[in-house]
C-alpha positions as CSV (number, residue, x, y, z in Angstrom):
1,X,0.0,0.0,0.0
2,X,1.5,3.6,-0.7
3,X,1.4,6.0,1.9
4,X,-0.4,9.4,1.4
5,X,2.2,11.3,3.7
6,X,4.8,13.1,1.6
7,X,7.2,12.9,4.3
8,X,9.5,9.9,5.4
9,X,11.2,9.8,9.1
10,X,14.4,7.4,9.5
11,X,16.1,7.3,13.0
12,X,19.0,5.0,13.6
13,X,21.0,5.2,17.1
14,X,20.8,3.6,20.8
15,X,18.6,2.4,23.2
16,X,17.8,6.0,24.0
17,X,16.6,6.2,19.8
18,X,14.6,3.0,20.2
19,X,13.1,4.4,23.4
20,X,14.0,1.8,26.1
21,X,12.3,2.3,29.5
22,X,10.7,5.1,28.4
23,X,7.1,4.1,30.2
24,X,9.6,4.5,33.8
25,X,8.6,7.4,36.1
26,X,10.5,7.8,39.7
27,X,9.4,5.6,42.2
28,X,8.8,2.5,40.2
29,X,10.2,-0.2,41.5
30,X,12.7,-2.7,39.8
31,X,10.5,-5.5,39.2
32,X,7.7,-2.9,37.6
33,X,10.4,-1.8,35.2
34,X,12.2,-4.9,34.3
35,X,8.2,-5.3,33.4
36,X,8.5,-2.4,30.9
37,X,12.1,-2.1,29.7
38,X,12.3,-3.5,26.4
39,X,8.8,-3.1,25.4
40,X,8.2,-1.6,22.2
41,X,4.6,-0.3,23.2
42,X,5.9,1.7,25.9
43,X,9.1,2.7,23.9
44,X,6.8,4.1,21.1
45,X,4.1,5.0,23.3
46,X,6.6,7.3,25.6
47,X,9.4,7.1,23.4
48,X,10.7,10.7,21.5
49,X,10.4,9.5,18.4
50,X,6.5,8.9,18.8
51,X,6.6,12.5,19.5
52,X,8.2,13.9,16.6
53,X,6.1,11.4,13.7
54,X,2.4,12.7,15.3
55,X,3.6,16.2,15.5
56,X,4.5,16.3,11.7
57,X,2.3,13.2,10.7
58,X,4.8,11.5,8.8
59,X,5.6,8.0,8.0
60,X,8.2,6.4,9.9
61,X,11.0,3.6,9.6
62,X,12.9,2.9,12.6
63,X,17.0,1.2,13.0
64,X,17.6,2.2,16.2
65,X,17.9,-0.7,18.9
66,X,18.9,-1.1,22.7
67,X,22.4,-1.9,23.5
68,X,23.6,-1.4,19.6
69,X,27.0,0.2,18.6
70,X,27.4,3.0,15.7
71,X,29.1,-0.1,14.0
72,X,25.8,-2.4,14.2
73,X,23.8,1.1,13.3
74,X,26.2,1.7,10.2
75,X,25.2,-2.2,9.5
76,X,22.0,-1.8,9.6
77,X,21.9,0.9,7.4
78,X,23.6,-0.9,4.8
79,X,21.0,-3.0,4.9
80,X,18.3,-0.8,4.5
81,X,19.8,1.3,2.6
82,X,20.6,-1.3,-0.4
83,X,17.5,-2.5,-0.5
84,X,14.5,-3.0,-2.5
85,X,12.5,-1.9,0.8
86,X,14.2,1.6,0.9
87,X,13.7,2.1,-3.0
88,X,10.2,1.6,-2.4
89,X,10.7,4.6,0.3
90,X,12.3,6.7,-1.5
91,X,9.8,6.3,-4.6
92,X,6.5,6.7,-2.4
93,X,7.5,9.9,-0.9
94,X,8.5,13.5,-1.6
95,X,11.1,14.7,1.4
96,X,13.2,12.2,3.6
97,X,14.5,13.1,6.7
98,X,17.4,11.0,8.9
99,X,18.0,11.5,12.3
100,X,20.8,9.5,12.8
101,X,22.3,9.1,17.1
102,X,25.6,8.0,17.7
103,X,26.3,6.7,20.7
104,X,29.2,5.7,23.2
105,X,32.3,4.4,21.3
106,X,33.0,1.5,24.2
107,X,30.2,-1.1,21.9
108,X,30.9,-2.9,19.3
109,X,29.2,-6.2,17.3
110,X,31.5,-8.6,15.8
111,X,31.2,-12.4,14.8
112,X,31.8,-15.2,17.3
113,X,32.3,-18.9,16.2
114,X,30.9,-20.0,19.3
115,X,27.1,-19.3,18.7
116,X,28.1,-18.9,15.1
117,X,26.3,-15.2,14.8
118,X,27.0,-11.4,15.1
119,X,27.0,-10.6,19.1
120,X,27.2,-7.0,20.7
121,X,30.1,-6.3,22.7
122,X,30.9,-4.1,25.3
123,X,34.7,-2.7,25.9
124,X,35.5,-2.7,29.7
125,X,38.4,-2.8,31.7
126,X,40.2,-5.9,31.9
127,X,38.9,-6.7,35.4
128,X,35.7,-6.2,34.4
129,X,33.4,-9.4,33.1
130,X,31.1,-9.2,30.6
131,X,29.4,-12.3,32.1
132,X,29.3,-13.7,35.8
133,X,32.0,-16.3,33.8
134,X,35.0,-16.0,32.2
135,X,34.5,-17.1,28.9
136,X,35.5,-16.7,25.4
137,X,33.4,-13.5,24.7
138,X,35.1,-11.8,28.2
139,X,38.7,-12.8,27.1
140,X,38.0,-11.4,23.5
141,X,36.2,-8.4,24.8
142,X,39.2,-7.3,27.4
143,X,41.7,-8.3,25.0
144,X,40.7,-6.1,22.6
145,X,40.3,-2.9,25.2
146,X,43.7,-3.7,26.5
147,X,45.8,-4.0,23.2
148,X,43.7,-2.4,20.6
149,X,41.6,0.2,21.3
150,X,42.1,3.6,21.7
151,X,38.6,6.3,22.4
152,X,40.6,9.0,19.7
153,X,41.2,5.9,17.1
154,X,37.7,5.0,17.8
155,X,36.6,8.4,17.1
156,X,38.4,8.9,13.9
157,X,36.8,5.8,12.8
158,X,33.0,6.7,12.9
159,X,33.8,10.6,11.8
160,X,35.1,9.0,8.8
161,X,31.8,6.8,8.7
162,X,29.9,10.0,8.8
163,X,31.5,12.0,6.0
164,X,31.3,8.4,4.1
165,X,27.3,8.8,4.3
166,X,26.9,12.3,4.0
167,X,28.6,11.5,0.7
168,X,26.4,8.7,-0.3
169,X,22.8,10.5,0.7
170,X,23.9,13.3,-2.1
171,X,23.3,10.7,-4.3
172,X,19.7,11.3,-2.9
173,X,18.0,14.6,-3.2
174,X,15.2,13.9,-1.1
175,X,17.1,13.0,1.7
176,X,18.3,15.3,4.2
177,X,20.4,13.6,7.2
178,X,21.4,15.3,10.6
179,X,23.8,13.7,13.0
180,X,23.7,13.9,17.0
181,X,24.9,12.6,20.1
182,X,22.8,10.6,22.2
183,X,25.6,11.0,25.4
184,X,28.8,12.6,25.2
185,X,29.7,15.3,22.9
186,X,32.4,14.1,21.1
187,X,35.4,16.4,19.5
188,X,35.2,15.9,16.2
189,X,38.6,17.0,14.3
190,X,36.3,17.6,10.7
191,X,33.5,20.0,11.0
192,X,30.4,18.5,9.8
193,X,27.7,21.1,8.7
194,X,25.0,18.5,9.0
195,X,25.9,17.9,12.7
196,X,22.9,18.7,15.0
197,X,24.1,21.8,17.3
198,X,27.7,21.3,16.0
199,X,28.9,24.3,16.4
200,X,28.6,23.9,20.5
201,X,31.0,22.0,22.9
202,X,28.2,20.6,24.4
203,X,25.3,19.0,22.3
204,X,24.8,15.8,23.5
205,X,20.9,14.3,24.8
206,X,21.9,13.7,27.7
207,X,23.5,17.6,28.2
208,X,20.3,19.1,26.9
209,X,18.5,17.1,29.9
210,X,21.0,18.1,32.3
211,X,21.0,21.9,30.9
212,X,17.0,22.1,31.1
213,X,16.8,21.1,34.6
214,X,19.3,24.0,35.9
215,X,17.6,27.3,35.7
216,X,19.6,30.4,34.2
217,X,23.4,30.3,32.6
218,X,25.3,26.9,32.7
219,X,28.5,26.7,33.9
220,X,30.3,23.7,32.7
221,X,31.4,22.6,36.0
222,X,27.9,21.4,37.3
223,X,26.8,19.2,35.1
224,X,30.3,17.6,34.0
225,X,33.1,15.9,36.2
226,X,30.9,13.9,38.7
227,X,31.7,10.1,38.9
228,X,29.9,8.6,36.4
229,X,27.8,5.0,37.5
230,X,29.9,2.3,35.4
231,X,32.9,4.3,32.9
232,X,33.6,0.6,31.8
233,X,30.8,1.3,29.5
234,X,31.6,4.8,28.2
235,X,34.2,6.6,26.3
236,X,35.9,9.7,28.0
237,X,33.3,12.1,26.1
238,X,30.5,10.7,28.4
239,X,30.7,13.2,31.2
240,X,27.1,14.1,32.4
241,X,25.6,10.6,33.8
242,X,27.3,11.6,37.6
243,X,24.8,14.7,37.4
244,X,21.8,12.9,35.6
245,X,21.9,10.2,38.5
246,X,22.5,12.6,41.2
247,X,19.3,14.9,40.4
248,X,17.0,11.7,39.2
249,X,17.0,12.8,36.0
250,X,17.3,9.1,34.4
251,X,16.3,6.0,36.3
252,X,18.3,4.4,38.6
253,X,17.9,0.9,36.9
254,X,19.6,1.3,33.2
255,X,19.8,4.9,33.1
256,X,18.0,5.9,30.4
257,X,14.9,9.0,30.7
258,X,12.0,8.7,32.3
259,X,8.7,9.5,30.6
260,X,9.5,13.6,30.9
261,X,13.0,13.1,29.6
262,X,12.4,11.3,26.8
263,X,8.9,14.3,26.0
264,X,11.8,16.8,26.3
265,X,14.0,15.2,23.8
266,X,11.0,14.6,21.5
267,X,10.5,18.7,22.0
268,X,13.9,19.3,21.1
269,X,13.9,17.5,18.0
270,X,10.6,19.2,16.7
271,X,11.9,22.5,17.4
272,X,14.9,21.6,15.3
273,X,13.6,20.4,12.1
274,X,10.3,23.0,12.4
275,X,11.8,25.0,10.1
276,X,13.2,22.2,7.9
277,X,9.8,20.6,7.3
278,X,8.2,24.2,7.0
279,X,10.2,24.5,4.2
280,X,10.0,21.5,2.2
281,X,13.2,20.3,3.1
């Protein structure tokens, strides 16, 4: 069936782009949430993105999944994006809009011969398990933090991933991509015009959550620097989670928004492409 609405919505990214444990409000306890957490109801029905397709009724394709890595995400859209499903997209509508999150640079996916299939991994410290066991998967995963990886490598590796598909989306004229942060603003060495807010230090989710609750001008100092509650799973650009869990403003469980945090980033991301969709794209 083809789609009356002119307008196509891609988001790729995180957990915090799929929406998980967006139904969670404070005070709910951990068996209510473990209830909730990966439901895709609640993560559309409190989600952002649920937000942001009613607001400018338009059709929607999601890639974004809990505990994925930019490298999984850039798979994914390979995958999409090659296929007869998206050239179907692209034919049925008139604008195309990608709002695409990059998250910490401590995940990975890669192929294990164990359960013979592509597996996300998460890069800790080497005293840190992945598992309550030591096994294959915990040896490969601290082997590779401790001999070859680097946060700066890391980054130079999805920067050039982004200028590689803002290169192939040209080939598109009705697409128009933006990048952003989901947490941790990362210092890119390239500017990259189509970068949400790029032109700020500080751009990440999870800063705009942490800005919005302090009232006034925001000195850098209190939101940043606080111990953060596991930096085995984030690169050094993730600074803000010390402050998020100290004034309740994710949930104490898996740290992601509650329902008012996840309406704010919805918010944000109408008031950014307003003027975008206003004017055709």
């Amino acid at each position: 069936m083809i789609s009356k609405k002119k307008t196509l919505l891609i988001t790729l990214g995180c957990s915090w782009t799929f929406g998980e444990g967006a139904g969670c409000e404070p005070g709910m306890s951990l068996k209510e949430y473990d209830k909730i957490r990966y439901s895709s109801d609640y993560a559309w029905d409190f989600g952002w993105r649920r937000y942001v397709v009613e607001h400018f009724d338009v059709d929607h394709v999601n890639l974004g999944e809990s505990g994925s890595s930019n490298q999984k995400q850039f798979h994914y859209a390979k995958n999409y994006f090659l296929s007869s499903k998206f050239a179907k997209d692209y034919k049925n509508h008139e604008h195309i809009i990608v709002l695409w999150g990059l998250t910490t640079l401590r995940r990975n996916f890669m192929y294990f011969k164990d359960s013979k299939m592509y597996e996300n991994i998460f890069l800790k410290e080497e005293n840190v398990f992945q598992t309550r066991w030591n096994t294959n998967k915990d040896k490969m995963t601290k082997a590779i933090y401790r001999y070859c990886y680097d946060d700066d490598v890391a980054l130079r590796e999805v920067q050039s991933d982004i200028l590689h598909w803002n290169q192939y989306f040209r080939l598109y004229p009705k697409i128009k991509n933006f990048w952003y942060d989901i947490f941790g603003s990362k210092k890119y060495t390239t500017k990259i015009r189509n970068f949400i807010d790029g032109d700020k230090d500080k751009r990440d989710l999870l800063y705009q959550i942490c800005k919005n609750h302090l009232s006034g001008e925001v000195e850098k100092w209190k939101i940043e620097g606080r111990e953060n509650y596991d930096p085995n799973f984030l690169d050094k650009y993730s600074t803000c989670f010390g402050y998020a869990e100290e004034h309740d403003l994710v949930n104490p469980y898996s740290f992601h928004p509650y329902k008012t945090g996840y309406k704010f980033i919805g918010d944000y991301f109408i008031k950014f492409l307003t003027p975008h969709i206003e004017d055709g794209l």
